[in-house]
Residue frames as a rotation matrix with the C-alpha (Angstrom) as fourth column:
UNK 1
0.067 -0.648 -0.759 -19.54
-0.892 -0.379 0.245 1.14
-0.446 0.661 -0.604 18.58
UNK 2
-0.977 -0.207 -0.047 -19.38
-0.212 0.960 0.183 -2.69
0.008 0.189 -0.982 17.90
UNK 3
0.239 0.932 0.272 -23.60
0.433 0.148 -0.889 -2.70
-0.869 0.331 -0.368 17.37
UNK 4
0.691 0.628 -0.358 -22.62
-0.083 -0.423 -0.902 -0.52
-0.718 0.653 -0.241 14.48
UNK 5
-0.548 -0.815 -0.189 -19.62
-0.759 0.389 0.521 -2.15
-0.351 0.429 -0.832 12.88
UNK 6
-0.882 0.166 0.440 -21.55
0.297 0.922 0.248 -5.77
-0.365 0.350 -0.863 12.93
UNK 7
0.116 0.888 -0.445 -24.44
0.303 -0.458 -0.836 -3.59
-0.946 -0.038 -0.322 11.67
UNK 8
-0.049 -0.441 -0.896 -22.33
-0.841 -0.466 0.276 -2.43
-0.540 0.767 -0.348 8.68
UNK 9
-0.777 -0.613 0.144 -20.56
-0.444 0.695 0.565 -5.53
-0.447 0.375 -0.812 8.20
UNK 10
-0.605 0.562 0.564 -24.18
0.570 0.801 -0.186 -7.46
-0.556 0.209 -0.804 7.81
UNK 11
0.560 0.813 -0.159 -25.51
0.112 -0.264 -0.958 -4.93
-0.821 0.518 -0.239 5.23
UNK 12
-0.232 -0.867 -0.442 -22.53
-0.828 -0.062 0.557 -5.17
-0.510 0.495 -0.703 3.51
UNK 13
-0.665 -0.159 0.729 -22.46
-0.277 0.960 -0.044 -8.77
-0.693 -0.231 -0.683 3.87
UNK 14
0.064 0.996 0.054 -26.62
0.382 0.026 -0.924 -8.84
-0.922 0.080 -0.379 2.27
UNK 15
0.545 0.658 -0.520 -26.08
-0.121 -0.552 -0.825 -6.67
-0.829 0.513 -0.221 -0.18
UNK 16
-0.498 -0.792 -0.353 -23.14
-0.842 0.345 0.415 -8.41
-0.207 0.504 -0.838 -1.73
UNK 17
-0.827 0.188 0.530 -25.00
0.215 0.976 -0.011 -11.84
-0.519 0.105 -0.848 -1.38
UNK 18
0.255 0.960 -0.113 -28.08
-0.044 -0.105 -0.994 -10.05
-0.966 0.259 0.016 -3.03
UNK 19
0.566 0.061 -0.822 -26.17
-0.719 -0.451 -0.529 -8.68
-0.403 0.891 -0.211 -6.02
UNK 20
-0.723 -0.578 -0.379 -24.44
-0.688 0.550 0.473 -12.15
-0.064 0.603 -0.795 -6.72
UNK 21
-0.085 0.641 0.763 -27.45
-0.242 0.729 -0.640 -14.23
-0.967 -0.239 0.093 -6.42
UNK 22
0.776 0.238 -0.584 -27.31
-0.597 -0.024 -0.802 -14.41
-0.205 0.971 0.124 -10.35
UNK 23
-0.378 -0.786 -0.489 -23.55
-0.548 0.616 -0.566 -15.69
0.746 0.054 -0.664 -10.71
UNK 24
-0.388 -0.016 0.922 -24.47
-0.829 0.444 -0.341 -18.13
-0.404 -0.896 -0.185 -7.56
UNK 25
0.127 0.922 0.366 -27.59
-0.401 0.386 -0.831 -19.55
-0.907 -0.041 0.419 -9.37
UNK 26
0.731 0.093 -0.676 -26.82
-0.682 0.117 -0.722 -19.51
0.012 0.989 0.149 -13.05
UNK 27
0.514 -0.710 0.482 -24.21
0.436 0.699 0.567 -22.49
-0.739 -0.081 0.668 -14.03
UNK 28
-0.229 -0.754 0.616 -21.40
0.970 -0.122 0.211 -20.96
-0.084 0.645 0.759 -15.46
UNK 29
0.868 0.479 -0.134 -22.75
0.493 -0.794 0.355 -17.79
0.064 -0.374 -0.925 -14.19
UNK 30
-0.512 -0.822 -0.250 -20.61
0.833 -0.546 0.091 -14.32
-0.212 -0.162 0.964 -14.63
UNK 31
-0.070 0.209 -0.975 -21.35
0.127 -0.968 -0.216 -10.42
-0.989 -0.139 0.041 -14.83
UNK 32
0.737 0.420 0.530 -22.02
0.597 -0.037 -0.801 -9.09
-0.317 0.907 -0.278 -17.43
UNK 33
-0.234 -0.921 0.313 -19.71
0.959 -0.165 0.231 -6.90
-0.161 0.354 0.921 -19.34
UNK 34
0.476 0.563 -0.676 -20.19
0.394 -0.823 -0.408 -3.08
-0.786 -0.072 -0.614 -18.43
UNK 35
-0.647 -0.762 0.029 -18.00
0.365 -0.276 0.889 -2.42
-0.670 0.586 0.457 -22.12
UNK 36
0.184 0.722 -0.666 -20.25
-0.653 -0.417 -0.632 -0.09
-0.735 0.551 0.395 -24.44
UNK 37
-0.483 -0.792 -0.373 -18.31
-0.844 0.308 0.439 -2.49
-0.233 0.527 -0.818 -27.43
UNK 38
-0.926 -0.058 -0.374 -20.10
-0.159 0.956 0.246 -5.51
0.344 0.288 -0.894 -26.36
UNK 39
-0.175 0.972 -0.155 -23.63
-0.527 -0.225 -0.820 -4.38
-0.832 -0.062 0.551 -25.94
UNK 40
-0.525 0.390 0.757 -25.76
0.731 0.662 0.165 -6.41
-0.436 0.640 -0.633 -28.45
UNK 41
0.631 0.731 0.259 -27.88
0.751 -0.494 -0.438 -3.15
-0.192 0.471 -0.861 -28.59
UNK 42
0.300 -0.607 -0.736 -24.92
-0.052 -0.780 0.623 -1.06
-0.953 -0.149 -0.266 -29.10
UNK 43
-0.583 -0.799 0.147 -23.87
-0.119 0.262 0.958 -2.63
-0.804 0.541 -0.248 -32.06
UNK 44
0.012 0.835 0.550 -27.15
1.000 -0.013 -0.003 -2.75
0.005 0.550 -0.835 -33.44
UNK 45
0.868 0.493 0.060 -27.22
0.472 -0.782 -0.406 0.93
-0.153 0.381 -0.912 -33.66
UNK 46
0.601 -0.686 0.410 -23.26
0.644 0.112 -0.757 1.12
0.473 0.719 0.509 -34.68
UNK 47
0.535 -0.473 0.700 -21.80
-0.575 -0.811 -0.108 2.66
0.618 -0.345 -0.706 -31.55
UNK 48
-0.098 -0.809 -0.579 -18.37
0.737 0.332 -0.588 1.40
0.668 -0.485 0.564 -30.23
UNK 49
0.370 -0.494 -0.787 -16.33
0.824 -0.217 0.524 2.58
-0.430 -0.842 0.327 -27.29
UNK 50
0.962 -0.124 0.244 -14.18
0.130 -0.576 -0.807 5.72
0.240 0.808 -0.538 -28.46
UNK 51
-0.032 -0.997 0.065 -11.02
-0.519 0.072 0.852 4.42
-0.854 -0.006 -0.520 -28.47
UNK 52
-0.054 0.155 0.986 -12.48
0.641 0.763 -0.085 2.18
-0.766 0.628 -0.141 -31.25
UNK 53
0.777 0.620 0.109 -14.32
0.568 -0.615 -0.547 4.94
-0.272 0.487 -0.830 -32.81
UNK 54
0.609 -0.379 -0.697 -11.80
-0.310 -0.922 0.231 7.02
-0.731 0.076 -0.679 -32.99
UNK 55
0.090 -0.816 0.571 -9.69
-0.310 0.522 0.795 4.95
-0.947 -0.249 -0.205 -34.23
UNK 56
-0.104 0.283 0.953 -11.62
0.719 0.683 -0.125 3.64
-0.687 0.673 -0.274 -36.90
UNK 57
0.906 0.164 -0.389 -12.03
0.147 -0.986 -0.074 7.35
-0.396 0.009 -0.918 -37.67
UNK 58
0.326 -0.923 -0.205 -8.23
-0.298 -0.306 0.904 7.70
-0.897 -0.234 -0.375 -38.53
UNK 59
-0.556 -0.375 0.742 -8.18
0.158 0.829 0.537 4.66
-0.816 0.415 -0.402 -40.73
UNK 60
-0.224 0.871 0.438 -10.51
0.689 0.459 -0.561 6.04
-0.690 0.176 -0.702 -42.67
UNK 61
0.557 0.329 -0.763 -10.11
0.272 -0.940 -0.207 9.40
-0.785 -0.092 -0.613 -43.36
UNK 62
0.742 -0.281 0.608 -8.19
0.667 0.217 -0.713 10.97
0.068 0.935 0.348 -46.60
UNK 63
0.505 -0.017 0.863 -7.14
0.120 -0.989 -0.090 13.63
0.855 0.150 -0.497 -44.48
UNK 64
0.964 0.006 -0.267 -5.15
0.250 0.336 0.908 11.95
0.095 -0.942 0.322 -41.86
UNK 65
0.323 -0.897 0.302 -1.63
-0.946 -0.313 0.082 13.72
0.021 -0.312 -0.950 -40.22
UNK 66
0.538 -0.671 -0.510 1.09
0.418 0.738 -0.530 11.24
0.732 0.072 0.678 -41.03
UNK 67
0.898 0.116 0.424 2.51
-0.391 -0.233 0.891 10.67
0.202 -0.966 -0.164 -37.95
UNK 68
0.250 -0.887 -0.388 6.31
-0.467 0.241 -0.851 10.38
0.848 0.394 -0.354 -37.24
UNK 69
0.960 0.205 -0.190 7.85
-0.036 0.764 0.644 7.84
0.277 -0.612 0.741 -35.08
UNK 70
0.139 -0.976 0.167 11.90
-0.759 -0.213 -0.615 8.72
0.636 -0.041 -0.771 -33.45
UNK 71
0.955 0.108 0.275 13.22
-0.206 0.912 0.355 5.23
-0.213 -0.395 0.894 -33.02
């Protein structure tokens, strides 16, 4: 039972030290951003997140529901 804990623990252990070996190495090293938004090639072919999208969608339209606010 304790061969296959420290068995876990050190493929854990590996496969954490594999997938930072970028942020380790690079100076000023960091992940990347997994936001569709801030894709370089996203934006080159004019697709946001859709909370943006949608959004921008609203703001746009001639045909948007005025929406009441009970404050």
């Amino acid at each position: 039972m304790l061969k296959l804990l420290l068995l876990t623990l050190g493929i854990c252990a590996i496969s954490i030290l594999l997938l930072s070996i970028r942020i380790i190495l690079q100076k000023g090293g960091k992940f990347r951003s997994l936001h569709i938004g801030q894709s370089p090639e996203m934006r080159q072919k004019g697709i946001h997140c859709v909370q943006s999208m949608d959004r921008m969608m609203r703001h746009q339209s001639p045909h948007k529901v005025k929406e009441h606010t009970n404050k």
